[in-house]
LUMZALO-752668 format. One record per residue (C-alpha): x, z, y negated. Coordinates in Angstrom, 3 decimals. Example, Ala and Ser with C-alpha at 12.3 -4.5 7.8 and 13.67 -1.06 7.14 Angstrom:
2
<atom x="12.300" z="7.800" y="4.500"/>
<atom x="13.670" z="7.140" y="1.060"/>
***
This chain:
468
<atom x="18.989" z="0.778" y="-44.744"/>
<atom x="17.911" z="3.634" y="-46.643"/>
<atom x="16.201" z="6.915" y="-44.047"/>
<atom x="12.660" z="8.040" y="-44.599"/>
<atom x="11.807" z="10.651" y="-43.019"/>
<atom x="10.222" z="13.681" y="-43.934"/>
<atom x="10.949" z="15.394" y="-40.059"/>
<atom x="12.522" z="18.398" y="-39.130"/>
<atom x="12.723" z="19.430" y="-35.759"/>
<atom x="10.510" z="21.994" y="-33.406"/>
<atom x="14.404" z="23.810" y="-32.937"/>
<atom x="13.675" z="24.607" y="-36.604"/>
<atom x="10.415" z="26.348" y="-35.798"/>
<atom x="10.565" z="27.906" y="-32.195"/>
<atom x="14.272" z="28.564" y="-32.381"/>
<atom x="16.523" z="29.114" y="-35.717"/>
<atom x="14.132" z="31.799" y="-37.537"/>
<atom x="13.594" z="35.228" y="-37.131"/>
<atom x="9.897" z="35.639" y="-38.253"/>
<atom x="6.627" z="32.774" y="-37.812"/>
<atom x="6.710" z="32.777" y="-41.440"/>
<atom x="9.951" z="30.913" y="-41.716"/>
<atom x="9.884" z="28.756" y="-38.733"/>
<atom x="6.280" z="27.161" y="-39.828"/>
<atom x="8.271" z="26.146" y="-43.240"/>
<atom x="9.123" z="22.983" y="-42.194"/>
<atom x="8.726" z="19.880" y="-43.923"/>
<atom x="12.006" z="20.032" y="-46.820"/>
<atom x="10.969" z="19.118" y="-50.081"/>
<atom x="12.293" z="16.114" y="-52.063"/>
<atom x="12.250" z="13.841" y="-49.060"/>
<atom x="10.170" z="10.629" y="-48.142"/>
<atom x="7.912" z="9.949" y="-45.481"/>
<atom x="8.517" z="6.633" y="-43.103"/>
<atom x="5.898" z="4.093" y="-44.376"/>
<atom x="7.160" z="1.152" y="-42.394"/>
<atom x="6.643" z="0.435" y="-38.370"/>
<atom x="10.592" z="0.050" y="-38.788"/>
<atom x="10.969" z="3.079" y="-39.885"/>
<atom x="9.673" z="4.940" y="-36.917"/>
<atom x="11.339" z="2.576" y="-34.708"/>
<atom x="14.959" z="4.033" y="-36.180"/>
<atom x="13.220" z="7.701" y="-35.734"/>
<atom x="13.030" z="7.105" y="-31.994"/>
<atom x="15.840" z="4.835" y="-31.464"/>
<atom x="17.983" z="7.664" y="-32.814"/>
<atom x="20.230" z="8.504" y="-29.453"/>
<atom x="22.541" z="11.334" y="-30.450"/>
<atom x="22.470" z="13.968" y="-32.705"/>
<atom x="24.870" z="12.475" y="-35.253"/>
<atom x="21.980" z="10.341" y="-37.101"/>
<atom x="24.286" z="7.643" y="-36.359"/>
<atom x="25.165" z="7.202" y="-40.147"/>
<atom x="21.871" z="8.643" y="-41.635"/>
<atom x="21.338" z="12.528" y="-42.209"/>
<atom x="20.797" z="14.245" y="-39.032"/>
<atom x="16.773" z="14.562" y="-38.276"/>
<atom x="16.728" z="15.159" y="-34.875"/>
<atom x="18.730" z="15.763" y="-31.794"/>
<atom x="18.017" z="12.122" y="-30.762"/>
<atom x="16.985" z="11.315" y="-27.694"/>
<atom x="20.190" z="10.404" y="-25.299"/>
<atom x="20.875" z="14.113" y="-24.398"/>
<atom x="18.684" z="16.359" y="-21.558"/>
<atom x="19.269" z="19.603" y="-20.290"/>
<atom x="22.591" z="21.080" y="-18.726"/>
<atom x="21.527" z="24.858" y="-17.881"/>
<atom x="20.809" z="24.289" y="-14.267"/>
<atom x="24.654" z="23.072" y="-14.124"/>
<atom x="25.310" z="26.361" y="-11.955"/>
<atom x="22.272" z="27.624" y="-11.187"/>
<atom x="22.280" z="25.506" y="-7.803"/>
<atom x="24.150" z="25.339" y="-4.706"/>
<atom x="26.332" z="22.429" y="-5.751"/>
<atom x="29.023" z="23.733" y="-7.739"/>
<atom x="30.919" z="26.748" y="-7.441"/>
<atom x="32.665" z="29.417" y="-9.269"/>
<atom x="34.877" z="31.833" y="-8.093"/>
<atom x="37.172" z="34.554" y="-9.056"/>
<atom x="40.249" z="32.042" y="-9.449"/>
<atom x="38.160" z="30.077" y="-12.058"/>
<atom x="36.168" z="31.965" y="-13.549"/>
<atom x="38.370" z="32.454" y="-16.845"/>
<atom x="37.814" z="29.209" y="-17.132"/>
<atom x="34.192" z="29.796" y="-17.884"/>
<atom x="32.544" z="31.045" y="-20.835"/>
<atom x="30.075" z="34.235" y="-20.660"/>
<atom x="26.848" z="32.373" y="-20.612"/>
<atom x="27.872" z="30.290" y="-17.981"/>
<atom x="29.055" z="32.951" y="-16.145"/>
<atom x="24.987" z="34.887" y="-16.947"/>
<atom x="23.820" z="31.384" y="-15.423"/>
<atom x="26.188" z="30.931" y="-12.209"/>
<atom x="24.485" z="34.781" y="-11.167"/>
<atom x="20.892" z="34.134" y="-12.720"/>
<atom x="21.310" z="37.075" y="-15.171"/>
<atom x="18.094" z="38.367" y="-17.019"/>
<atom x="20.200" z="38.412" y="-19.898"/>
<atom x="20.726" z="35.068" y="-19.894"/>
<atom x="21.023" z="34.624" y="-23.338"/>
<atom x="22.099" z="37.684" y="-26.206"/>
<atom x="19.587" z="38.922" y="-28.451"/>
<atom x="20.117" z="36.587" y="-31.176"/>
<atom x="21.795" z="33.564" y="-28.699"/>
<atom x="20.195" z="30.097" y="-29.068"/>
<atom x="19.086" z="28.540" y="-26.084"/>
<atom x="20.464" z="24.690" y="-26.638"/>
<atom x="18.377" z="23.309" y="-24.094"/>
<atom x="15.205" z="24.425" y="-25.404"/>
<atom x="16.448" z="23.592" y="-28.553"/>
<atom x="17.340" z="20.835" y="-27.708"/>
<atom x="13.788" z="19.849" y="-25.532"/>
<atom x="11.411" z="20.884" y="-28.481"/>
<atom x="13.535" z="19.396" y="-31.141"/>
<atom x="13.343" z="15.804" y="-29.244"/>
<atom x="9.022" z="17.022" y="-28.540"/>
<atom x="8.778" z="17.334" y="-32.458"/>
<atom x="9.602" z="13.709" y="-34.028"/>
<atom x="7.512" z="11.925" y="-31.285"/>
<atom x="4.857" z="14.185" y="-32.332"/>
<atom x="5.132" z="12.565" y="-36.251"/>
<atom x="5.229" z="8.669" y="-34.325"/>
<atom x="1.853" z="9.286" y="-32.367"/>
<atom x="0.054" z="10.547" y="-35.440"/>
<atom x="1.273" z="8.324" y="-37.727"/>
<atom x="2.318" z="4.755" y="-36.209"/>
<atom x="-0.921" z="3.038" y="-35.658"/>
<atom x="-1.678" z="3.469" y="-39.420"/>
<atom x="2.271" z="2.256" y="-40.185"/>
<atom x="2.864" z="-0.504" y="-42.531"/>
<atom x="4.715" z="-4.272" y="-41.961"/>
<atom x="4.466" z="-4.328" y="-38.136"/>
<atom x="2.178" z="-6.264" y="-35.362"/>
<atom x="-0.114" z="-4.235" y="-33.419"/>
<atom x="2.091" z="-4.994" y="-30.164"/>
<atom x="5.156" z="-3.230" y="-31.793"/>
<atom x="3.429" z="-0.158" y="-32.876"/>
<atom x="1.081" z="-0.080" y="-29.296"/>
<atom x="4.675" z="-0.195" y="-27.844"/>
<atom x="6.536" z="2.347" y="-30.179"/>
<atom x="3.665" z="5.186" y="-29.466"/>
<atom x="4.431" z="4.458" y="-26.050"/>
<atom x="7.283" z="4.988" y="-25.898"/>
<atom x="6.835" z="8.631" y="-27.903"/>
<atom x="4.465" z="9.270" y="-25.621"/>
<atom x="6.872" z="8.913" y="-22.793"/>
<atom x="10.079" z="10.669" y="-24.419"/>
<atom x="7.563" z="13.857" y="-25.279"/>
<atom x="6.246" z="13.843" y="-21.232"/>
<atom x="10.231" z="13.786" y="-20.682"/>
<atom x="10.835" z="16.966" y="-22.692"/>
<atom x="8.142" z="18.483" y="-21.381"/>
<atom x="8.755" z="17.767" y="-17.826"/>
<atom x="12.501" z="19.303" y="-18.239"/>
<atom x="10.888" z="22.349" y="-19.856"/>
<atom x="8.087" z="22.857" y="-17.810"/>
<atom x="10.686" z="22.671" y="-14.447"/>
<atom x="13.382" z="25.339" y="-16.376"/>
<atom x="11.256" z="27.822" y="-17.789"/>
<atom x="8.065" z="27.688" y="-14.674"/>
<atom x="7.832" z="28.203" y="-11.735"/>
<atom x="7.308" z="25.282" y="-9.401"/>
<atom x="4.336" z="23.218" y="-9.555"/>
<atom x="2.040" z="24.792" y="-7.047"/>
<atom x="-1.218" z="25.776" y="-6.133"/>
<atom x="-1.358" z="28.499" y="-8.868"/>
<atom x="-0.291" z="26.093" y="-11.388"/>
<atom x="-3.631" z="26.298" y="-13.485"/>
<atom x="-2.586" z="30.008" y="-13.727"/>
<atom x="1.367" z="30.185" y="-14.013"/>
<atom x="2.849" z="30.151" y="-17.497"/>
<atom x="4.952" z="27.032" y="-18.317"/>
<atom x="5.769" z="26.474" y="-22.226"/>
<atom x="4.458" z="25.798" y="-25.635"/>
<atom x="2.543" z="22.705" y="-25.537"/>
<atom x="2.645" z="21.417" y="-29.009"/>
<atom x="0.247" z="17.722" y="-29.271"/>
<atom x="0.824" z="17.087" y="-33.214"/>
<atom x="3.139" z="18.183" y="-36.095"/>
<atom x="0.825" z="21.075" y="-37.514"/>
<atom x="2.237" z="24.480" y="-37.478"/>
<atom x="0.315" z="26.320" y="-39.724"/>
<atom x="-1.705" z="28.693" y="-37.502"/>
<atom x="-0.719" z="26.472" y="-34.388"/>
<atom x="-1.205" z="28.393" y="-30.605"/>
<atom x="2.504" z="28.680" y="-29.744"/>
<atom x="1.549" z="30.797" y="-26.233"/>
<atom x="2.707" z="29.350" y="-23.328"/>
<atom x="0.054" z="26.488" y="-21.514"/>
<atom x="-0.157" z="26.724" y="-17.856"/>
<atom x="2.463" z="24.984" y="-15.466"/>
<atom x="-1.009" z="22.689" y="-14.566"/>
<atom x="-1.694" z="21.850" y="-17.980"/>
<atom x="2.019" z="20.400" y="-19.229"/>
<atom x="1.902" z="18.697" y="-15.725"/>
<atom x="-1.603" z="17.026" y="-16.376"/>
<atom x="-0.111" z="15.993" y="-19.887"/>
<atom x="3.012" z="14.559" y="-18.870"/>
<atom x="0.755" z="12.128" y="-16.398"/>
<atom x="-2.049" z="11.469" y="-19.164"/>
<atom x="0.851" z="10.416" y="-21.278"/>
<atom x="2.618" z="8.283" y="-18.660"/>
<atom x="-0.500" z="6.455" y="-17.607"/>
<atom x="-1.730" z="5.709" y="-21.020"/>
<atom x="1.967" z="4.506" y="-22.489"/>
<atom x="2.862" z="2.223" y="-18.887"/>
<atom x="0.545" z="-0.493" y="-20.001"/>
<atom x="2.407" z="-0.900" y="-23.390"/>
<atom x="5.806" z="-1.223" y="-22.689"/>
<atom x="7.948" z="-4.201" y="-21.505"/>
<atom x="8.827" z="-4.656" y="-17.937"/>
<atom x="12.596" z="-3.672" y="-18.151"/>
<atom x="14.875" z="-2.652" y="-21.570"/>
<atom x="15.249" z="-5.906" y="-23.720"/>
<atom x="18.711" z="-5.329" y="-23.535"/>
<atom x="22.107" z="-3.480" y="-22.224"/>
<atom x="22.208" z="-1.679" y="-25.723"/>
<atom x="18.341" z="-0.256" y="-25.246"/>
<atom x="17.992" z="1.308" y="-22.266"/>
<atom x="17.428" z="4.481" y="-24.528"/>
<atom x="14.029" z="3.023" y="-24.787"/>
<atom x="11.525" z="3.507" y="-22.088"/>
<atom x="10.084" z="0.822" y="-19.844"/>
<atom x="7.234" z="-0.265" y="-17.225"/>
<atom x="10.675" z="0.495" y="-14.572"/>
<atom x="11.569" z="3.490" y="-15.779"/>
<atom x="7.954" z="4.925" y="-16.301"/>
<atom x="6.567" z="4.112" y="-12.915"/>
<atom x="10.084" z="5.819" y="-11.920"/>
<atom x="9.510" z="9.005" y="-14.298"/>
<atom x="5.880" z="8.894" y="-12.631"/>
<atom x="7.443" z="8.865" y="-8.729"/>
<atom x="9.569" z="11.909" y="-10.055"/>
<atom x="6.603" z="13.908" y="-11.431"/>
<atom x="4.214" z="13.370" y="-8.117"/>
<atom x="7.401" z="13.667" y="-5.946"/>
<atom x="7.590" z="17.158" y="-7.198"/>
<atom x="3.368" z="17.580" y="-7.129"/>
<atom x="4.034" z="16.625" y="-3.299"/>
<atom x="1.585" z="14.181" y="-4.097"/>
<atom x="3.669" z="11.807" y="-1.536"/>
<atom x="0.924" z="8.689" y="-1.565"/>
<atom x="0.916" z="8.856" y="-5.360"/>
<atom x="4.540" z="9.016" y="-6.100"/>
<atom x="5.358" z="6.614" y="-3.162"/>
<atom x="2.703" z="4.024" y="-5.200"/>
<atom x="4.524" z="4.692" y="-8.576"/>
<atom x="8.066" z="3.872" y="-6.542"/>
<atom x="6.913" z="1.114" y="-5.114"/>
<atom x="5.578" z="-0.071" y="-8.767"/>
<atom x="8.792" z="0.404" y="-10.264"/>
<atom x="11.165" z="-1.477" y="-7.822"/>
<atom x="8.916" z="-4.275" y="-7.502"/>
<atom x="9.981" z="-4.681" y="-11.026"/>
<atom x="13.152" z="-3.832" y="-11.249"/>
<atom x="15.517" z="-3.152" y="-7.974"/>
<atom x="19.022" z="-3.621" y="-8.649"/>
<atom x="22.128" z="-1.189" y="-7.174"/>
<atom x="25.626" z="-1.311" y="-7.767"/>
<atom x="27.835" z="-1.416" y="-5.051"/>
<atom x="30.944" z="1.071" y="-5.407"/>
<atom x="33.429" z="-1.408" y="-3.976"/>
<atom x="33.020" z="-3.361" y="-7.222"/>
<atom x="34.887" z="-0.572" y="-9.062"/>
<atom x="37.897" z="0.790" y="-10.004"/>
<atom x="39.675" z="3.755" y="-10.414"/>
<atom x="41.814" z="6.182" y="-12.208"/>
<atom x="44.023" z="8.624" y="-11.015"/>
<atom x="42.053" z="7.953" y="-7.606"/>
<atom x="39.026" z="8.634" y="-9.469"/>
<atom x="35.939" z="6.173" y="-9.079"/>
<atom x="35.682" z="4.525" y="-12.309"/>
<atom x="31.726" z="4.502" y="-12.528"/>
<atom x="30.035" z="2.705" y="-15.230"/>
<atom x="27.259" z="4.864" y="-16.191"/>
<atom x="26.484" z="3.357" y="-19.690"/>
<atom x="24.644" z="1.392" y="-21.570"/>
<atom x="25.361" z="-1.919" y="-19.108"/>
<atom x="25.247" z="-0.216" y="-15.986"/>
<atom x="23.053" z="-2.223" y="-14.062"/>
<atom x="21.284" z="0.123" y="-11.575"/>
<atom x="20.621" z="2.298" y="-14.392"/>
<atom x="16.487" z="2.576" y="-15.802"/>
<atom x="16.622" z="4.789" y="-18.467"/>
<atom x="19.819" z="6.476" y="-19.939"/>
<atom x="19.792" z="10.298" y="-20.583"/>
<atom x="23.195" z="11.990" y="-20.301"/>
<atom x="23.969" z="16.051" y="-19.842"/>
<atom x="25.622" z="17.157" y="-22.940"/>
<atom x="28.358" z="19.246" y="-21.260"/>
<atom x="30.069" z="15.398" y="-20.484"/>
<atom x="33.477" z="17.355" y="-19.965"/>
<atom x="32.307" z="20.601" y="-18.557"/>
<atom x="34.088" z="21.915" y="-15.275"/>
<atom x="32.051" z="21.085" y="-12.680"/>
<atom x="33.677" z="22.344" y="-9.187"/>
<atom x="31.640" z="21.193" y="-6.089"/>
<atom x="31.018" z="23.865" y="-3.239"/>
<atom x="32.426" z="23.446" y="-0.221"/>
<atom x="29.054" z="22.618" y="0.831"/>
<atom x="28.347" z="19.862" y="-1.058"/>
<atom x="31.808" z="18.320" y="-0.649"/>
<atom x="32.222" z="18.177" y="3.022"/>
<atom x="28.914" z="15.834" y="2.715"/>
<atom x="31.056" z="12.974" y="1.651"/>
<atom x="32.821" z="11.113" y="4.617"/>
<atom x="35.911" z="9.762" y="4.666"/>
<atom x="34.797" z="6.032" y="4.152"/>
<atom x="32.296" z="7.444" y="1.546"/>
<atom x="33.598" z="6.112" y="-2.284"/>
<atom x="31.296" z="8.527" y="-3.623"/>
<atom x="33.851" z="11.055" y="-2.589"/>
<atom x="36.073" z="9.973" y="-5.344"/>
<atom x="33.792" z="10.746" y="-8.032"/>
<atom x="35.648" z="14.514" y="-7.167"/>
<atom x="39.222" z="14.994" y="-8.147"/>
<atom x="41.195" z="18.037" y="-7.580"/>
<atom x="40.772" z="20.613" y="-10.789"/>
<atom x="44.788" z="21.053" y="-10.629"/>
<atom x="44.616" z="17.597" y="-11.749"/>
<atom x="41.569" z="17.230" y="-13.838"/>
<atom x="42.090" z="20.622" y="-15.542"/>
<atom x="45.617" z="21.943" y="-15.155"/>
<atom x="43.969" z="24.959" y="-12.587"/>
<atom x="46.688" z="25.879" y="-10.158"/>
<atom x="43.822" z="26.288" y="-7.607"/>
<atom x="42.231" z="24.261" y="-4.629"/>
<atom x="38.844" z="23.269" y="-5.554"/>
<atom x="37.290" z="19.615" y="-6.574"/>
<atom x="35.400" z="19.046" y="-9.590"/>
<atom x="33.552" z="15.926" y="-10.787"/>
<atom x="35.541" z="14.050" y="-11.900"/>
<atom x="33.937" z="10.234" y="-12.892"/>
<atom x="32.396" z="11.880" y="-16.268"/>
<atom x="35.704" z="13.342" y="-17.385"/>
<atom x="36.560" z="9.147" y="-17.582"/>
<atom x="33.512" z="7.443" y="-18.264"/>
<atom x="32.519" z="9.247" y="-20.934"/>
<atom x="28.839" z="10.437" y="-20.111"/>
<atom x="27.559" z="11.970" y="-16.868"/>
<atom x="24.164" z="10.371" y="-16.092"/>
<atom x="20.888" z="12.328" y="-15.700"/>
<atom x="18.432" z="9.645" y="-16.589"/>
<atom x="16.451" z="7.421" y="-14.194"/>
<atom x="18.078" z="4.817" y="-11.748"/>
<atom x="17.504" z="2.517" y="-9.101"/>
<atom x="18.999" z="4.846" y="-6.266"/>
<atom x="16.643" z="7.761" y="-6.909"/>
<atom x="13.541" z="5.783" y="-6.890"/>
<atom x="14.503" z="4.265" y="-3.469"/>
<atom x="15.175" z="7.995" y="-2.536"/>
<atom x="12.134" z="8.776" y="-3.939"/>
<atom x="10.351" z="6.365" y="-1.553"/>
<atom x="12.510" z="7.257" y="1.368"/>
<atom x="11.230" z="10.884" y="1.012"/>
<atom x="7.604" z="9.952" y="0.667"/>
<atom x="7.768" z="7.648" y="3.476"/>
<atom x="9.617" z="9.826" y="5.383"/>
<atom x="6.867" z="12.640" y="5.055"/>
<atom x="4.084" z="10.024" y="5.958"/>
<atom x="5.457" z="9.333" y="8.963"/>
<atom x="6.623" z="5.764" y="7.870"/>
<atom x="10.369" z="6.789" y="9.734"/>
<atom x="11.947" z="2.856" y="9.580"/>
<atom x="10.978" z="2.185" y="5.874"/>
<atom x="12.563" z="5.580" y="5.015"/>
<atom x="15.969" z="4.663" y="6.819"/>
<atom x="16.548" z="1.345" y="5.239"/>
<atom x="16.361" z="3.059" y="1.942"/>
<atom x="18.608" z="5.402" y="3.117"/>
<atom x="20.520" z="2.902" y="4.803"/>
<atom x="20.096" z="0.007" y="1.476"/>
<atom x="22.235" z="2.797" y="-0.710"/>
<atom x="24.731" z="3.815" y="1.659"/>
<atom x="25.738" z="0.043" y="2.061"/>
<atom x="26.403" z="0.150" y="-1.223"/>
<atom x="28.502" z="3.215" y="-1.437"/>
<atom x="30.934" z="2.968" y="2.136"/>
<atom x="34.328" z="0.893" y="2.071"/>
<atom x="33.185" z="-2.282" y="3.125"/>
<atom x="33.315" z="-2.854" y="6.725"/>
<atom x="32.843" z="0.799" y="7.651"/>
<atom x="29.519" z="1.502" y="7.437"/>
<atom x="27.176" z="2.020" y="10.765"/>
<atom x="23.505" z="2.519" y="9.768"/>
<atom x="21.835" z="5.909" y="10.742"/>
<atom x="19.160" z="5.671" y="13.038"/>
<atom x="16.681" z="8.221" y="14.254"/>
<atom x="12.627" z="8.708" y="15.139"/>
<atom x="12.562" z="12.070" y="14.557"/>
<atom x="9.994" z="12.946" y="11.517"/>
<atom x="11.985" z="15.901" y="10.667"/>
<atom x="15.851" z="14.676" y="10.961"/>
<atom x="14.754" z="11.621" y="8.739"/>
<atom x="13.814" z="13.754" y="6.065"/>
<atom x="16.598" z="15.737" y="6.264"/>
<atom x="18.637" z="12.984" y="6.156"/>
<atom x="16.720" z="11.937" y="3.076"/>
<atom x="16.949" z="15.297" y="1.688"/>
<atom x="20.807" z="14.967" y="2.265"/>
<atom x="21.223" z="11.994" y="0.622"/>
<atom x="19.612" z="12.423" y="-2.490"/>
<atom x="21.815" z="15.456" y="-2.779"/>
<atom x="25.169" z="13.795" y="-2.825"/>
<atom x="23.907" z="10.248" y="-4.575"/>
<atom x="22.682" z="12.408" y="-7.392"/>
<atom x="25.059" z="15.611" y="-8.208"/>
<atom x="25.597" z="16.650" y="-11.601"/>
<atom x="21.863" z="15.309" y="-12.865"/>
<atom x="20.962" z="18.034" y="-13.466"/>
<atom x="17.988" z="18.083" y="-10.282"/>
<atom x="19.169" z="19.784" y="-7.532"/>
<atom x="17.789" z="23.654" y="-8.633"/>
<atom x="14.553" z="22.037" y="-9.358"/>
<atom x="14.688" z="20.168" y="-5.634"/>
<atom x="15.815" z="23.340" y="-4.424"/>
<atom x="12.500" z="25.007" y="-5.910"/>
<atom x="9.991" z="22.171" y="-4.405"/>
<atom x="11.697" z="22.537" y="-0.944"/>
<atom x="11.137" z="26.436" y="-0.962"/>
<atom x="7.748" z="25.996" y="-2.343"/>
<atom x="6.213" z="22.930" y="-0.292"/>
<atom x="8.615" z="23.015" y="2.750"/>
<atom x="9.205" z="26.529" y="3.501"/>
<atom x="12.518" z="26.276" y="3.420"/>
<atom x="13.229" z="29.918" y="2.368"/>
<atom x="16.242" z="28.941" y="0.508"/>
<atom x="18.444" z="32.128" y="-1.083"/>
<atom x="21.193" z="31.048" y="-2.698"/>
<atom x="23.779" z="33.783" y="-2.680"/>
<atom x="27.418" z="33.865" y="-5.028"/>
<atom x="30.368" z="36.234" y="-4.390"/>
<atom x="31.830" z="36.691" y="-7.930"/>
<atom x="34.386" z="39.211" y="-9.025"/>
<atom x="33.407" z="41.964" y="-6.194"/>
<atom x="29.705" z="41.578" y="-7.191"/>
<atom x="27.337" z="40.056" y="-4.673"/>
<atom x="24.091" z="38.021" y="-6.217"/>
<atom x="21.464" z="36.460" y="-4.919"/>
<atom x="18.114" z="34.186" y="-6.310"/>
<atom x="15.478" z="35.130" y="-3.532"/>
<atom x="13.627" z="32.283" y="-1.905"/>
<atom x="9.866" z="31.876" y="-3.495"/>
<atom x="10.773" z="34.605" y="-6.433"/>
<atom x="10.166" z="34.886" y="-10.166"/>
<atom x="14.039" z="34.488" y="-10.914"/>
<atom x="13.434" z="30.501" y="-10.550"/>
<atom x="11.990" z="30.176" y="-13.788"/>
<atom x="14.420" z="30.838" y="-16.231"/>
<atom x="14.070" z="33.659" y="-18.932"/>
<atom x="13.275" z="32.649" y="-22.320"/>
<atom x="15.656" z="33.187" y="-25.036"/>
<atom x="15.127" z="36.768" y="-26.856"/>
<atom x="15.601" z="35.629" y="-30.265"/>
<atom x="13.122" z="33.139" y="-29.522"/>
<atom x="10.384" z="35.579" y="-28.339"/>
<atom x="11.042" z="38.346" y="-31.077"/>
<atom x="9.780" z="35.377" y="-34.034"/>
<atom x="6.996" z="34.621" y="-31.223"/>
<atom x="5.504" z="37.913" y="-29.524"/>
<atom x="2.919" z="35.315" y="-28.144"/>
<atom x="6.125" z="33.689" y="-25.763"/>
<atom x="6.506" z="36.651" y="-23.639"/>
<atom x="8.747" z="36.366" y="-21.097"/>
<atom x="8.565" z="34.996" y="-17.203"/>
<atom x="8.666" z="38.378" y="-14.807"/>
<atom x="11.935" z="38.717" y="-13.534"/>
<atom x="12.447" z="40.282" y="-9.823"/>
***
C-alpha cells in the first residue's frame, strides 16, 4: 500500500533548526496528503520509528521517555562503572544544568513532540476523511487524542515541576492543539493547563474506544482499560485520590488480568518475562528506548526483593550481563526479552487503587491489592500475606511495592516528586561519584529538568526552568 502523508514531525520544528524560520518550514513538497480513514489509521498505527516499510514520518508511537533512567534512587552508578557510561548519562546520574551541550538534541523531547505532531494532523483532519464509517473515525481521533495527552503527560512531568497548588502559574511546555506553525505561541503553557488538557482529552476519547485491544498484535492502540488506567495515573499524581481511585476501579472492572511469575522461565537465572505484544497483564504497550542500557539497581532498591521474591531475578549480576568485573546487579529481563515495559498494566492500576485506598483510610481493600500481586510474584507456597491497621505503614507498604513491581518504567523520579510535594517526605537524593558529592534538594527547582540549549536559542520564548 502506497504512504500518503504529507507529515513531518514537531522534532523538525522545536528541535533540528537553528532559527523559527526554518523549523516552521515544514510540510516537504512533492508529497500527498492521506485522503482515506485508512490512511490515518497506518499514521497512528505506526509503532517504531522505522516506518515499518514506508518512509519514516514519525517516531511512531511504541517508544516513551528514558531520561529519568538515573535521575532516581533506583539505579546506581559508581566510580567502578562509570566508564561504562556515556557523558550525558553521566550530566543526568548528578542532575547537571548542562544537561545537554549547546547544540545536543534532547531525544526525549524529540521524541515526545514528534509523536504530539501527527496526532495533531488525525484530529483536524479525520472526521472529514474519506471511505470509512463514522465509528472508525470517532474511534481513530480517540485514540490521537489519547496518544497526544500521553506525550504531554511525559513532558509536562520531565520538564515541570510537580503538579501542585501553583500549577496555574508554573511553566510546563509548549502546548501545541493543531498542525499550524506559522506565527504559532511556542511559550511554555502552565503545568495546570497541559494537566487540564490531558483530562479534557481523556474524558472526551474514553467513550469512543473499545473495551480492551482487539487483539495481542494492537495493544499499541489505546482502549476504555488503558484510558481509565492513564486517567488513575494522571489524578494519582493530582492527589485527587477519590478521582483516580474511580478511574481504577473503571478500568479493572473491565479488564483485570495478572500474570503469575511462576508461569515463567528463565535464562541464565534470569526471569524470562514476556513483556510484549501477548503479555496478558499488559494495557497499553510503550517501551523505553534504551532496551539494552545498563541499568544497575542501588543497594536500596535491591535488598527490597526477598528471597522467595521471583521478581528478584529480573536482576542479574553486571559481571554476567555486561562483562564488568564488579559486584553490582543490573536489570536484567530486558537485556532477553527484548523491550523493557513502561506502558500501562494491570499491576499498577491495582497499585494505583491500593494507594488511594490506602490514603482514604480504606486499610483492608488496600492490602489485598497489595497482597493480590505479591501472590502472583512469590515461589508458590511461600507467600504469608502482610497485614497491618496502621494508616501510615499501609501506605508505605503500598509505596514500597509499587517501587519494586515497577523499576525501570521510567516513574519512580516522578513518584519521588509527588511524595516530596503532597507527602512531605523531604526526599534528597544524594550520589558519591568520582570524589564529587551531589545532591537534588527536596521541593527544589532541579526536579524539572532543563531544556535543551539548542532548543531555546531557535525559541527565545522557551526560556529555561530556574535551576538551584
Amino acid at each position: 500500500m502506497k504512504l500518503k502523508y504529507s507529515v513531518l514531525i514537531l522534532v523538525l520544528v522545536l528541535i533540528t533548526a537553528c532559527n523559527k524560520e526554518e523549523w516552521l518550514d515544514i510540510k516537504p513538497k512533492g508529497k500527498i496528503i492521506p485522503t482515506n480513514v485508512s490512511d490515518y489509521r497506518l499514521l497512528l498505527d505506526q509503532v517504531d520509528g522505522s516506518g515499518s516499510g514506508f518512509p519514516k514520518i514519525s517516531p511512531g508511537f511504541g517508544e516513551t521517555y528514558a531520561n529519568t533512567d538515573y535521575m532516581s534512587d533506583d539505579f546506581t552508578i559508581n566510580d567502578n562503572t562509570s566508564s561504562k557510561f556515556g557523558a550525558e548519562t553521566i550530566r543526568a546520574y548528578t542532575w547537571d544544568d548542562d544537561l545537554y551541550q549547546p547544540n545536543d538534541e534532547d531525544s526525549d523531547w524529540a521524541r515526545l513532540y514528534g509523536q504530539i505532531y501527527p496526532t495533531n494532523i488525525v484530529v483536524e483532519e479525520i472526521m472529514d476523511a474519506e471511505n470509512g464509517s463514522d465509528q472508525e473515525k470517532f474511534q481513530i481521533l480517540a485514540e490521537a487524542k489519547v496518544q497526544r495527552a500521553y506525550s504531554y503527560f511525559a513532558l509536562v512531568n520531565l520538564y515541570g515541576l510537580h503538579y501542585s497548588a501553583d500549577a496555574a502559574s508554573n511553566p510546563g511546555v509548549p502546548l501545541r492543539l493543531d498542525s499550524n506553525l506559522i506565527g504559532a505561541d511556542l511559550s511554555r503553557q502552565s503545568v495546570g493547563d497541559i494537566y487540564n488538557l490531558i483530562i479534557t482529552d481523556l474524558e472526551e476519547s474514553i467513550p469512543n474506544l473499545p473495551e480492551i485491544p482487539e487483539s495481542n498484535n494492537h495493544k499499541h492502540r489505546p482502549s476504555k482499560s488503558s484510558a481509565y488506567a492513564f486517567l488513575a495515573r494522571v489524578y494519582l499524581y493530582m492527589a485527587d485520590y477519590d478521582k483516580a481511585l474511580d478511574a481504577a476501579n473503571s478500568s479493572l472492572a473491565i479488564y483485570n488480568t495478572i500474570n503469575n511469575y511462576n508461569d515463567y522461565g528463565f535464562y541464565f537465572d534470569v526471569l524470562l518475562l514476556d513483556q510484549q505484544q501477548d503479555d496478558k497483564q499488559l494495557l497499553w504497550a510503550k517501551k523505553s528506548p534504551d532496551t539494552y542500557s545498563l541499568l544497575v539497581a542501588s543497594d536500596e532498591l535491591f535488598s527490597m526483593y526477598g528471597d522467595d521474591d521471583l521478581r528478584k531475578k529480573m536482576f542479574s549480576p553486571i559481571s554476567f550481563l555486561f562483562g564488568i568485573p564488579h559486584d553490582g546487579n543490573a536489570l536484567g529481563y530486558p537485556y532477553f526479552n527484548y523491550a523493557r515495559a513502561a506502558g500501562f498494566s494491570v499491576p499498577e492500576v491495582l497499585l494505583t487503587r491500593a494507594e488511594c485506598n490506602a490514603r482514604l483510610n480504606n486499610l483492608d481493600l488496600a492490602l489485598a491489592d497489595v497482597n493480590l500481586i505479591r501472590e502472583n510474584r512469590f515461589k508458590t507456597g511461600t507467600y504469608a500475606p502482610l497485614v497491618s491497621t496502621d494508616k501510615d505503614e499501609v501506605l508505605q507498604i503500598v509505596k514500597d511495592e509499587r517501587r519494586i513491581e515497577l523499576p525501570g518504567n521510567g516513574l519512580r523520579f516522578f513518584d519521588l516528586k509527588r511524595y516530596n510535594e503532597f507527602d512531605n517526605a523531604n526526599i534528597t537524593l544524594t550520589r558519591n561519584l568520582n570524589g564529587q558529592t551531589y545532591s537534588l534538594q527536596a521541593n527544589g527547582n532541579n526536579w524539572a529538568l532543563p531544556i535543551a540549549q539548542k532548543y531555546i536559542n531557535g525559541t527565545p520564548a522557551l526560556g529555561n526552568n530556574i535551576r538551584d
